[in-house]
C-alpha distance (Angstrom), angle and dihedral (degrees) to the residues before:
residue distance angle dihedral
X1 . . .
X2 3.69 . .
X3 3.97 105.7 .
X4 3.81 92.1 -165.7
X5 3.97 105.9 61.7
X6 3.57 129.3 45.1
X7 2.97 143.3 -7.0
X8 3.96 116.8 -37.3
X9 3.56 96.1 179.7
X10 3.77 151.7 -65.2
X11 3.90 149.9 -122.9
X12 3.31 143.3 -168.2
X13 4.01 109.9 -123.3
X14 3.86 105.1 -160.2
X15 4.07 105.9 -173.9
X16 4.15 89.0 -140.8
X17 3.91 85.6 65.0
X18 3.95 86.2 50.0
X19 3.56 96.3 37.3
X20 3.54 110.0 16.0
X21 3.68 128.5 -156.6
X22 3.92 106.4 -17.1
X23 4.16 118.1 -155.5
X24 4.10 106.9 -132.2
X25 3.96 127.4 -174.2
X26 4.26 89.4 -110.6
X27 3.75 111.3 112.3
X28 4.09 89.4 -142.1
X29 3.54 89.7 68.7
X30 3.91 103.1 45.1
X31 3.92 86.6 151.0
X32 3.77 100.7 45.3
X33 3.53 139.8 -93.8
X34 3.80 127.9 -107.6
X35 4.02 103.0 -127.7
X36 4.22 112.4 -110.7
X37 3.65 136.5 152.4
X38 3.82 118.6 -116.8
X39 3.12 148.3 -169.7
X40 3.86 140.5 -145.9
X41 4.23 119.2 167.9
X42 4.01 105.1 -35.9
X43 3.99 88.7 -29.9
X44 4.11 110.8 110.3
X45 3.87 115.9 175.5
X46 3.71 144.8 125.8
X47 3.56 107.1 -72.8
X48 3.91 119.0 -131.4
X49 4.11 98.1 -28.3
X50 3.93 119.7 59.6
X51 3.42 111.5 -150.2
X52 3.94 115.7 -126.1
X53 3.77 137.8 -146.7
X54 4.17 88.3 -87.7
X55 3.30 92.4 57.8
X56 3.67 105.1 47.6
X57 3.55 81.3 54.5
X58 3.98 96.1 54.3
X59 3.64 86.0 50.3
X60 3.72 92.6 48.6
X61 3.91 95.6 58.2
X62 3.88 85.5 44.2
X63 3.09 97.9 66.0
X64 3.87 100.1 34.2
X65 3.86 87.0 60.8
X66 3.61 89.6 52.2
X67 3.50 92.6 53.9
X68 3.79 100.0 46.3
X69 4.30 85.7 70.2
X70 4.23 79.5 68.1
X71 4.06 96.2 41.8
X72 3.72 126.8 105.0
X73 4.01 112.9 -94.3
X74 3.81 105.4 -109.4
X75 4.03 114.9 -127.4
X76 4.06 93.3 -118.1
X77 4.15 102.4 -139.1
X78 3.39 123.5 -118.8
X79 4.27 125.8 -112.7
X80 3.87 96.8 -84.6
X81 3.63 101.1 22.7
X82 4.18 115.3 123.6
X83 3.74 121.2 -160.3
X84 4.00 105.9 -119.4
């Protein structure tokens, strides 16, 4: 696999697989929403449930261990070995 041309592959992140189904205060969604961005005319936002800091953070680490599958192997050091 060469890790420096092409593409190596792709995915579809959806933030309900991350997050799954999220309560919210509005009455139309006694059951939950699954977070998405929307958009209606030239307005683009989260519809219904706002993501907060916590969840960014989820998402973060998601996608970070997806990415490590495509990362160089690190050479693990030996007992006694010092980094110069």
């Amino acid at each position: 696999m060469n890790r420096n041309e092409g593409t190596i592959d792709s995915m579809v992140v959806k933030f309900g697989d991350v997050w799954g189904l999220k309560k919210t205060t509005n009455p139309n969604f006694r059951d939950g929403v699954n977070p998405h961005i929307w958009s209606y005319g030239k307005e683009i936002g989260w519809y219904v449930y706002q993501p907060g800091k916590e969840d960014y953070k989820v998402l973060s680490e998601a996608v970070k261990t997806y990415l490590q599958v495509f990362q160089e192997p690190e050479e693990a050091m030996q007992m006694g070995q010092k980094m110069c």
